[in-house]
N, CA, C and O atoms as a GROMACS GRO file, in nm:
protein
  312
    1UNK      N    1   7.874  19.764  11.699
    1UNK     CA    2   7.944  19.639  11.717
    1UNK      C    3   8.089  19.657  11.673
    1UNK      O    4   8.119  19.723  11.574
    2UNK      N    5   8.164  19.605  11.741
    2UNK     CA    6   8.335  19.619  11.719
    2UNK      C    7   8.342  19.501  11.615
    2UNK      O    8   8.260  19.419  11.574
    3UNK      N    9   8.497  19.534  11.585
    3UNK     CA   10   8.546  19.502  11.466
    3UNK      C   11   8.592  19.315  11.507
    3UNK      O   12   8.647  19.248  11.419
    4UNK      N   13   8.563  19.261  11.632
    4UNK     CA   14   8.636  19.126  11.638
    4UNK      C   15   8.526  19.028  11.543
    4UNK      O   16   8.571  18.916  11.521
    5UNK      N   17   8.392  19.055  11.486
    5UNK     CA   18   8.359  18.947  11.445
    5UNK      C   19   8.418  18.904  11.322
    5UNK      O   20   8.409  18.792  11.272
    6UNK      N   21   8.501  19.037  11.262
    6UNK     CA   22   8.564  18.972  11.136
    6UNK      C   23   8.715  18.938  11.172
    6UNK      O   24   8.809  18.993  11.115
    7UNK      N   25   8.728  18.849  11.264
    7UNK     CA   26   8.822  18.771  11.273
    7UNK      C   27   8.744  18.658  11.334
    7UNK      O   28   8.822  18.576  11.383
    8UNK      N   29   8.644  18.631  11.345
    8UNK     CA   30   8.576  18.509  11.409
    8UNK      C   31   8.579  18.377  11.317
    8UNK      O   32   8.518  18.373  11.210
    9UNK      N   33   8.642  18.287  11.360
    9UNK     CA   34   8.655  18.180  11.324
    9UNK      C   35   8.544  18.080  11.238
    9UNK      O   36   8.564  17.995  11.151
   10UNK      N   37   8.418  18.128  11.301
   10UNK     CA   38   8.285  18.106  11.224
   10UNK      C   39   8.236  18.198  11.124
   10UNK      O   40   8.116  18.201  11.095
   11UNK      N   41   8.340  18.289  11.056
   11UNK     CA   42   8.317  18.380  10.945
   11UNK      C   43   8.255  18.304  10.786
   11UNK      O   44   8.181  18.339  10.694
   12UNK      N   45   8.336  18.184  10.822
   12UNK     CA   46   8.343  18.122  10.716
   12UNK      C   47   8.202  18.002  10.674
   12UNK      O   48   8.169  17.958  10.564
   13UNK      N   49   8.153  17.982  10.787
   13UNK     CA   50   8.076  17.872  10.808
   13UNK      C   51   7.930  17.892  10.778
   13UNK      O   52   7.894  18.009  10.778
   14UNK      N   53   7.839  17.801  10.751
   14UNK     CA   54   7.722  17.844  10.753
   14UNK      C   55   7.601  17.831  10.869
   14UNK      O   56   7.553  17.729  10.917
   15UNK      N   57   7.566  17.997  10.900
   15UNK     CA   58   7.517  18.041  11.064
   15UNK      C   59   7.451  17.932  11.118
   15UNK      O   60   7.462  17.908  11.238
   16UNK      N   61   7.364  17.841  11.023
   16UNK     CA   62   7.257  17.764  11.110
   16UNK      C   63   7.336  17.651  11.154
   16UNK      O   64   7.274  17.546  11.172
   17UNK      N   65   7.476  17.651  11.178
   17UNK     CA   66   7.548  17.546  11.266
   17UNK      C   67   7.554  17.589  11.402
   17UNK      O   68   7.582  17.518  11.499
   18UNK      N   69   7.506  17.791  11.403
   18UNK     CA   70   7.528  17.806  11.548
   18UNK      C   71   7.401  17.771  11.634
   18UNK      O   72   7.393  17.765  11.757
   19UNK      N   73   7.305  17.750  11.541
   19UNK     CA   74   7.179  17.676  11.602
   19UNK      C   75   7.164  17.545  11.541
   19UNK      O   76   7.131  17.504  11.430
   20UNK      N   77   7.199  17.494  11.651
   20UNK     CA   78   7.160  17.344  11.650
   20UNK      C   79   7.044  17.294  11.681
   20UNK      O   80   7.006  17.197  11.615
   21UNK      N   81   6.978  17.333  11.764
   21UNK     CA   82   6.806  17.276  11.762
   21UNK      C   83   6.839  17.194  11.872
   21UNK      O   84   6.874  17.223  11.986
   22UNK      N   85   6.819  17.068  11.806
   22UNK     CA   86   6.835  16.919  11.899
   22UNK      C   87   6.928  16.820  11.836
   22UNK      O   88   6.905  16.699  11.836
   23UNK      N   89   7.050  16.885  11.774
   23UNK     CA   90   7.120  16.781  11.675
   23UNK      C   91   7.230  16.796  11.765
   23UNK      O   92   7.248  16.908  11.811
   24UNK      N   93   7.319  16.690  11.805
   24UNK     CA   94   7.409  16.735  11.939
   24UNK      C   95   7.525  16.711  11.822
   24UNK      O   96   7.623  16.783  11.838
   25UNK      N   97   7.529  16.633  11.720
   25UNK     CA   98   7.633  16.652  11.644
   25UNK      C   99   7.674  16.774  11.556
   25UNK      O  100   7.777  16.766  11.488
   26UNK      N  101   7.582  16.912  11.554
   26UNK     CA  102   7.583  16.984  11.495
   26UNK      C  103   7.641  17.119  11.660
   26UNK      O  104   7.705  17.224  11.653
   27UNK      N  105   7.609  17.081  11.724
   27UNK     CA  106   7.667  17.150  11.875
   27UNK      C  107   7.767  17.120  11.878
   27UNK      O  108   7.842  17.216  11.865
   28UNK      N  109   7.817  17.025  11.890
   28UNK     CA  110   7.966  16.960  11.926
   28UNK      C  111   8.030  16.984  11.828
   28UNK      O  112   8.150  16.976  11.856
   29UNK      N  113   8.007  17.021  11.683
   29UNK     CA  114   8.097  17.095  11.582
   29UNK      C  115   8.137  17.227  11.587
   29UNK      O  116   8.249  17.263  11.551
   30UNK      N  117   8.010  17.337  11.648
   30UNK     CA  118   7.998  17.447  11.637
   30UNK      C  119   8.104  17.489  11.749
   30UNK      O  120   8.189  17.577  11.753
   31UNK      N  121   8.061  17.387  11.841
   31UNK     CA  122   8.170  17.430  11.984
   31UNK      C  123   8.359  17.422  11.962
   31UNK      O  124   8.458  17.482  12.003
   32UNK      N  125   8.320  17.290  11.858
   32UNK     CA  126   8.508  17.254  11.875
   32UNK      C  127   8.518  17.405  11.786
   32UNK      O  128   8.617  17.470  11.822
   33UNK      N  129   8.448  17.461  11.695
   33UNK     CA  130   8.516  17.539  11.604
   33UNK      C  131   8.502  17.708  11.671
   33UNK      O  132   8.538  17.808  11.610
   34UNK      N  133   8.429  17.706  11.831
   34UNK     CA  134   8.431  17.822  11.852
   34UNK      C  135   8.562  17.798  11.930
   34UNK      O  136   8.633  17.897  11.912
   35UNK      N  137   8.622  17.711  12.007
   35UNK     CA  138   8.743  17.640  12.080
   35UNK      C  139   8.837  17.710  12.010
   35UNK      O  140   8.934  17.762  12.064
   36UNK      N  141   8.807  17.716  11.859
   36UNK     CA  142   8.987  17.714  11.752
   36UNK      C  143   8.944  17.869  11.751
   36UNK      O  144   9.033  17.921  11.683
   37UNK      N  145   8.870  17.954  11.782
   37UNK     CA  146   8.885  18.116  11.771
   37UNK      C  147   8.982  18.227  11.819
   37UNK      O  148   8.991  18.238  11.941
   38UNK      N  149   9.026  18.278  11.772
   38UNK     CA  150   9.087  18.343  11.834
   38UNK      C  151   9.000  18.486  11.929
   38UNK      O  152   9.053  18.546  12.023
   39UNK      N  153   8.882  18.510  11.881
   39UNK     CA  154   8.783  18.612  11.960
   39UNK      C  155   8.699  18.534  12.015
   39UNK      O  156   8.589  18.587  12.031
   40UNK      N  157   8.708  18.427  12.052
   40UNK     CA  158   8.605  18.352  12.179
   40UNK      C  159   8.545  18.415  12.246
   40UNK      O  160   8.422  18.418  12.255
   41UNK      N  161   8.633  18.484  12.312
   41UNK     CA  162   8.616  18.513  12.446
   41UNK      C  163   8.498  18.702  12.449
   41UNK      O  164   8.414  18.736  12.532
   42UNK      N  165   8.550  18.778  12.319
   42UNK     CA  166   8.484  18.881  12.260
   42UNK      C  167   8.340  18.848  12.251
   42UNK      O  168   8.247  18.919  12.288
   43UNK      N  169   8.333  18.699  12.181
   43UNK     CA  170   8.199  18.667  12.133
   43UNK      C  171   8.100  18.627  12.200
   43UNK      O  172   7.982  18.647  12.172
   44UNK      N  173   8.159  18.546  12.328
   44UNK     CA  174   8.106  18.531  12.472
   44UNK      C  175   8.049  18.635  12.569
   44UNK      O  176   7.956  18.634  12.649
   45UNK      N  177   8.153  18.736  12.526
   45UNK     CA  178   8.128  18.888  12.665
   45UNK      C  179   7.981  18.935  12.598
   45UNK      O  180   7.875  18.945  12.661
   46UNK      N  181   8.005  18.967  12.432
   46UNK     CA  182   7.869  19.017  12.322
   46UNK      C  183   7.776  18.936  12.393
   46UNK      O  184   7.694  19.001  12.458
   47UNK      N  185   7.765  18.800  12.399
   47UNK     CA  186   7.637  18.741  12.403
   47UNK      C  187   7.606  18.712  12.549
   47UNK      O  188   7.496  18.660  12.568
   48UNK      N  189   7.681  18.736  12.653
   48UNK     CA  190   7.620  18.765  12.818
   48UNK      C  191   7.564  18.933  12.787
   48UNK      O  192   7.448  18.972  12.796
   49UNK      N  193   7.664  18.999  12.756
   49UNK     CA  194   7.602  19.155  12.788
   49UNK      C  195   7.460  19.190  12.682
   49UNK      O  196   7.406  19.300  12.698
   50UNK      N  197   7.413  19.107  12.592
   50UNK     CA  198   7.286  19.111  12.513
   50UNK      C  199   7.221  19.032  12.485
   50UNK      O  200   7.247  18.941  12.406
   51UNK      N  201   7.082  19.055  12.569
   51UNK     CA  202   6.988  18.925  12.563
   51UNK      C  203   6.887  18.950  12.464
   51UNK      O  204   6.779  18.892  12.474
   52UNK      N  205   6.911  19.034  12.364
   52UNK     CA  206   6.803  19.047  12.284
   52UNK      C  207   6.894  19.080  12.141
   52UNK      O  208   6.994  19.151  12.144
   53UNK      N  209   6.857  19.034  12.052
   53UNK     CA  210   6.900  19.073  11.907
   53UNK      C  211   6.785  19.115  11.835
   53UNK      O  212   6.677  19.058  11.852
   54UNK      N  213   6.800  19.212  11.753
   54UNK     CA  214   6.719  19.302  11.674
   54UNK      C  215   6.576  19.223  11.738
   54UNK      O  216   6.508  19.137  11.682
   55UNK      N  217   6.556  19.288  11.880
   55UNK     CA  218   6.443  19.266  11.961
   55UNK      C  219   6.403  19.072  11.969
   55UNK      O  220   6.296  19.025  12.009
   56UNK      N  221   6.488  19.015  11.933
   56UNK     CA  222   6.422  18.835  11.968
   56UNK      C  223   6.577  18.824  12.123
   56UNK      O  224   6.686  18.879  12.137
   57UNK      N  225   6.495  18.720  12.208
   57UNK     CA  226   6.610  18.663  12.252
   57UNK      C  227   6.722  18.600  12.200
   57UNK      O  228   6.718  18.521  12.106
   58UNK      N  229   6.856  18.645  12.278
   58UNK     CA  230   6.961  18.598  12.192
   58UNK      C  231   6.911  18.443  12.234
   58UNK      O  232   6.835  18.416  12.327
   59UNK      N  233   6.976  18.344  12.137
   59UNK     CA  234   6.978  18.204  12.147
   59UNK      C  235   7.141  18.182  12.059
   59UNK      O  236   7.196  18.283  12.014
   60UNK      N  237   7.195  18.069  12.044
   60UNK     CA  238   7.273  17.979  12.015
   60UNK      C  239   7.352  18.003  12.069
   60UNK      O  240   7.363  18.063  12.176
   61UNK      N  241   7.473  17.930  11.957
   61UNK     CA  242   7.621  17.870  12.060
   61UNK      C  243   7.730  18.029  12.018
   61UNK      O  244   7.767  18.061  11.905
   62UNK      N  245   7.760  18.102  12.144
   62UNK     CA  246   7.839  18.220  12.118
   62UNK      C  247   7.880  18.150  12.206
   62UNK      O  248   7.834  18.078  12.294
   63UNK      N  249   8.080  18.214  12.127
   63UNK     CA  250   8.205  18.206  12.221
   63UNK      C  251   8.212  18.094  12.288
   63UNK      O  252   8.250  18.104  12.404
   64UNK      N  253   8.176  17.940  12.227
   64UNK     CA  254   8.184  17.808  12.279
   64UNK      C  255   8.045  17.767  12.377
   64UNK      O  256   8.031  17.650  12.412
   65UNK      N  257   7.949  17.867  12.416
   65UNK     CA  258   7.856  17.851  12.518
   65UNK      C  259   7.732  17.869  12.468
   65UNK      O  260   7.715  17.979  12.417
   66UNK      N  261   7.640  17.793  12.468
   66UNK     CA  262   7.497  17.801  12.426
   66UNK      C  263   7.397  17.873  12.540
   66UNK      O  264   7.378  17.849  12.660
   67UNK      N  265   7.363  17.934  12.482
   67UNK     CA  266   7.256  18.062  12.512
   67UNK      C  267   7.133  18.014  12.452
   67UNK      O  268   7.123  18.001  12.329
   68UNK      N  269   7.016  17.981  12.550
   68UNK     CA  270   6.886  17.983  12.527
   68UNK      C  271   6.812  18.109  12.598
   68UNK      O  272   6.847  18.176  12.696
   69UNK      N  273   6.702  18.118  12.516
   69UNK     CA  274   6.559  18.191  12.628
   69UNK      C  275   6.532  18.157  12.733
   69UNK      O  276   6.522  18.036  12.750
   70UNK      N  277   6.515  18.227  12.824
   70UNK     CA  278   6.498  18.205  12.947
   70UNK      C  279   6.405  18.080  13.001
   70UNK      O  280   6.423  18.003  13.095
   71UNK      N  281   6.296  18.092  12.904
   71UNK     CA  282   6.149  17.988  12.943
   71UNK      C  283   6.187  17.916  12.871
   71UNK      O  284   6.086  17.879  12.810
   72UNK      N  285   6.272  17.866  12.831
   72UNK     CA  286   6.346  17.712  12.766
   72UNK      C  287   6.489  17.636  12.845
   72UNK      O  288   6.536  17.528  12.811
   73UNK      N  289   6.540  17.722  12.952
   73UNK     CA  290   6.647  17.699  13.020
   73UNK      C  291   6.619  17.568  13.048
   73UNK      O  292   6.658  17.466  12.990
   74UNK      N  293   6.512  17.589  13.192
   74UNK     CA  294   6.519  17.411  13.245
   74UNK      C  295   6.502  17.289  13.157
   74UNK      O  296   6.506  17.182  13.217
   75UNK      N  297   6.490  17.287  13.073
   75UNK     CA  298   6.420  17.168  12.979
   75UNK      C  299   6.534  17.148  12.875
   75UNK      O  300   6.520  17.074  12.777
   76UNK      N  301   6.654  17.219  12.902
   76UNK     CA  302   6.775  17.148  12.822
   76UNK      C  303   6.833  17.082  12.936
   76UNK      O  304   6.844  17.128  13.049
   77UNK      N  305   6.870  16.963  12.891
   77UNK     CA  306   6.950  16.882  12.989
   77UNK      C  307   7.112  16.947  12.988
   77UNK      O  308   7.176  16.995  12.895
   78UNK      N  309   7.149  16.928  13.141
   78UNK     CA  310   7.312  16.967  13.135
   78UNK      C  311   7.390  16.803  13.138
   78UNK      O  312   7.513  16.793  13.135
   0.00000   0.00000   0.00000
């Protein structure tokens, strides 16, 4: 893994804001604060190009965009 996550704007924060569950006020925080990053866009490319983390599907909010499991896609509302 390259060196942009230690400039990630969510360095500071605590992780289980990047999973929100079903709390949309805890999404809509995680998002404005991936917005103010300066490696957004790093953290976004990481989490399209890897769908698996230490073997689980990736899930949460990378680089402003929430990432679920596949067999949970349809059943989030857009």
């Amino acid at each position: 893994m390259s060196d942009w996550r230690k400039s990630a704007a969510c360095a500071g924060y605590d992780p289980e804001l990047w999973f929100p569950g079903n709390s949309q006020l805890m999404r809509r925080e995680a998002i404005h604060i991936c917005h103010t990053c300066p490696v957004m866009m790093q953290c976004r490319k990481y989490a399209e190009t890897n769908n698996q983390i230490c073997g689980y599907p990736l899930q949460g909010i990378w680089g402003g965009k929430e990432f679920t499991p596949r067999k949970y896609r349809r059943r989030i509302p857009r």
